[in-house]
C-alpha positions as a Markdown table, in Angstrom:
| # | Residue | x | y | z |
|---|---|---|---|---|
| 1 | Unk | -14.5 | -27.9 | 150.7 |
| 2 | Unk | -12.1 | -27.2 | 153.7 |
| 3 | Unk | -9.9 | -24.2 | 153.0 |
| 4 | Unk | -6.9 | -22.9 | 155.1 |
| 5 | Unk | -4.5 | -19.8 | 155.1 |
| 6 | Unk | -1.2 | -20.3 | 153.5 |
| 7 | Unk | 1.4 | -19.2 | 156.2 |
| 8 | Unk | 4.6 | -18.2 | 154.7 |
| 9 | Unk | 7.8 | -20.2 | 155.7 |
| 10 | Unk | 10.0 | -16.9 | 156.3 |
| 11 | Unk | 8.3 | -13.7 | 157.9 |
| 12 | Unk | 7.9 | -10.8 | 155.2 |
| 13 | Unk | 10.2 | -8.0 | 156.1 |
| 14 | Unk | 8.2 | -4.9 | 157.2 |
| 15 | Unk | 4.6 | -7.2 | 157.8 |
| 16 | Unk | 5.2 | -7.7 | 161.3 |
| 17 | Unk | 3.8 | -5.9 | 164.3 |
| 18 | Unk | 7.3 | -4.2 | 166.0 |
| 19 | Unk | 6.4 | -6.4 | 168.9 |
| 20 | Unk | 6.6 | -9.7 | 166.9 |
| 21 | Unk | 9.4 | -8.6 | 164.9 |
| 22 | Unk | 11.5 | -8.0 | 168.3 |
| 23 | Unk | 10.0 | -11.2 | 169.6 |
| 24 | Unk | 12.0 | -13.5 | 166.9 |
| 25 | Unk | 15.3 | -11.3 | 167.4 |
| 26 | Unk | 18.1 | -13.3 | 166.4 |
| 27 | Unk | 16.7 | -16.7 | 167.2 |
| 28 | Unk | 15.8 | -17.5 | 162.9 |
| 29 | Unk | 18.4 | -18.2 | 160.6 |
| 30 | Unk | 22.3 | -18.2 | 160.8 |
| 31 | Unk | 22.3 | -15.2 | 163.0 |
| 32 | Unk | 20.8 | -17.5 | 165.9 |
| 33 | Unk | 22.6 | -20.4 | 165.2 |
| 34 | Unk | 26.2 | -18.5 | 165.2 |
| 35 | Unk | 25.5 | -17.0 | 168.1 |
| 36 | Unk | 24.4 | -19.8 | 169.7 |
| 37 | Unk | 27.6 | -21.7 | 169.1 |
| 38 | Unk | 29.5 | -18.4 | 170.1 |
| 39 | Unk | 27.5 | -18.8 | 173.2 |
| 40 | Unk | 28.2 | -22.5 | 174.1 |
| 41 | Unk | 31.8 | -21.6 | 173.2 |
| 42 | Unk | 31.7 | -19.1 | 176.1 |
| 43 | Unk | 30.0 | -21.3 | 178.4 |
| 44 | Unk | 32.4 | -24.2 | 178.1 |
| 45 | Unk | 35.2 | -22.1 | 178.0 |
| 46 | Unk | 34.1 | -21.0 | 181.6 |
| 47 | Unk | 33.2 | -24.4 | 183.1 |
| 48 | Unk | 37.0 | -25.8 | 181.7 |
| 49 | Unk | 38.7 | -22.5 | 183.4 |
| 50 | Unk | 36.7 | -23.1 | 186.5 |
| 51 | Unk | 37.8 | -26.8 | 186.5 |
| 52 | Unk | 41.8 | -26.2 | 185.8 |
| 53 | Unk | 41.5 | -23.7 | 188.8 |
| 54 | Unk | 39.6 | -26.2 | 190.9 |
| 55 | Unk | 42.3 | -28.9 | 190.0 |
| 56 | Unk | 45.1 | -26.3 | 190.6 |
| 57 | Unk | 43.9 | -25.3 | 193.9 |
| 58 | Unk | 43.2 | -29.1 | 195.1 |
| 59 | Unk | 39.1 | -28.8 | 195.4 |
| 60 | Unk | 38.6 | -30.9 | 192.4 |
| 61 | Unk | 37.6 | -34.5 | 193.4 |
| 62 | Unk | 37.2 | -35.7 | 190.1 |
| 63 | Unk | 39.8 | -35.0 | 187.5 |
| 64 | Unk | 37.9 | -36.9 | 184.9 |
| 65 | Unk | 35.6 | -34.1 | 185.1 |
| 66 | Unk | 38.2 | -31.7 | 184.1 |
| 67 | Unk | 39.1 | -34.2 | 181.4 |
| 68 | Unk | 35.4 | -33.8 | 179.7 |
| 69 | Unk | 35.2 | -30.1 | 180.2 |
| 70 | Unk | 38.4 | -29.6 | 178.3 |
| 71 | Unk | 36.7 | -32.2 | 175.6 |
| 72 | Unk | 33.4 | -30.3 | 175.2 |
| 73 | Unk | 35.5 | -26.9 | 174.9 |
| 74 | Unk | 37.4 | -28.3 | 172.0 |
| 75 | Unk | 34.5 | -29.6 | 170.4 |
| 76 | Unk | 32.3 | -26.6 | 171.1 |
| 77 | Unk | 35.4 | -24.4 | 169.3 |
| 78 | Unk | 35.4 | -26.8 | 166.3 |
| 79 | Unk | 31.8 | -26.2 | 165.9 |
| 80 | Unk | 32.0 | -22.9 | 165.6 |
| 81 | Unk | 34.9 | -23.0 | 163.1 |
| 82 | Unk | 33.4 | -25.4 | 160.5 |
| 83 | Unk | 30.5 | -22.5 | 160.7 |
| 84 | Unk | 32.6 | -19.8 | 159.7 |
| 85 | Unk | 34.4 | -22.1 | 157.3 |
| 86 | Unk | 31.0 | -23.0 | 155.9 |
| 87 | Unk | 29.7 | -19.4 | 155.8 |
| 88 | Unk | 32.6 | -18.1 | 154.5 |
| 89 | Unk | 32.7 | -20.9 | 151.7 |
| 90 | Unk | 29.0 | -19.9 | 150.9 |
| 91 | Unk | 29.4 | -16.6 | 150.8 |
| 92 | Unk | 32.0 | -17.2 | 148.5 |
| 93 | Unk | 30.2 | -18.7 | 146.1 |
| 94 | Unk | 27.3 | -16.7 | 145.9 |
| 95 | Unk | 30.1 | -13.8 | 144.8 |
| 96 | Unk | 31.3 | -15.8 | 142.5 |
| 97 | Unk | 27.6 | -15.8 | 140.6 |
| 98 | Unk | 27.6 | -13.4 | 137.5 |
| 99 | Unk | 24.4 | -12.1 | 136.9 |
């Protein structure tokens, strides 16, 4: 008979070494995810500021470039809206349980 440890799918608060637990940081969960859209919203935001001045100033060879940076801005911001929208639509629900 083989037998193998069950590993549990989410860590147990408190049964991690410290270094472990600062290891995982904010990369699990919603708290990763949100602040990885927040992130990409900042990054894109900087690329499509860097292109308009680029444009504005003449260096830009390609406007179509400036074109998709503005694109993946707007989609990057929509992202991170329907995530609010859904978090706040799930929080809402789970206060709207009576136990």
């Amino acid at each position: 008979m083989i037998t193998s440890s069950i590993t549990p799918l989410f860590p147990i608060e408190g049964a991690q070494a410290p270094e472990q637990k600062s290891a995982l940081g904010l990369e699990g969960g919603f708290a990763g995810i949100f602040q990885s859209a927040v992130d990409n919203v900042k990054e894109t935001d900087a690329t499509k500021t860097q292109m308009q001045y680029l444009m504005a100033t003449g260096q830009l060879d390609n406007p179509a470039a400036l074109s998709l940076a503005s694109s993946k801005y707007e989609l990057s911001v929509n992202l991170l809206v329907q995530l609010r929208n859904r978090a706040l639509e799930a929080y809402n629900e789970l206060m709207r349980i009576s136990l």
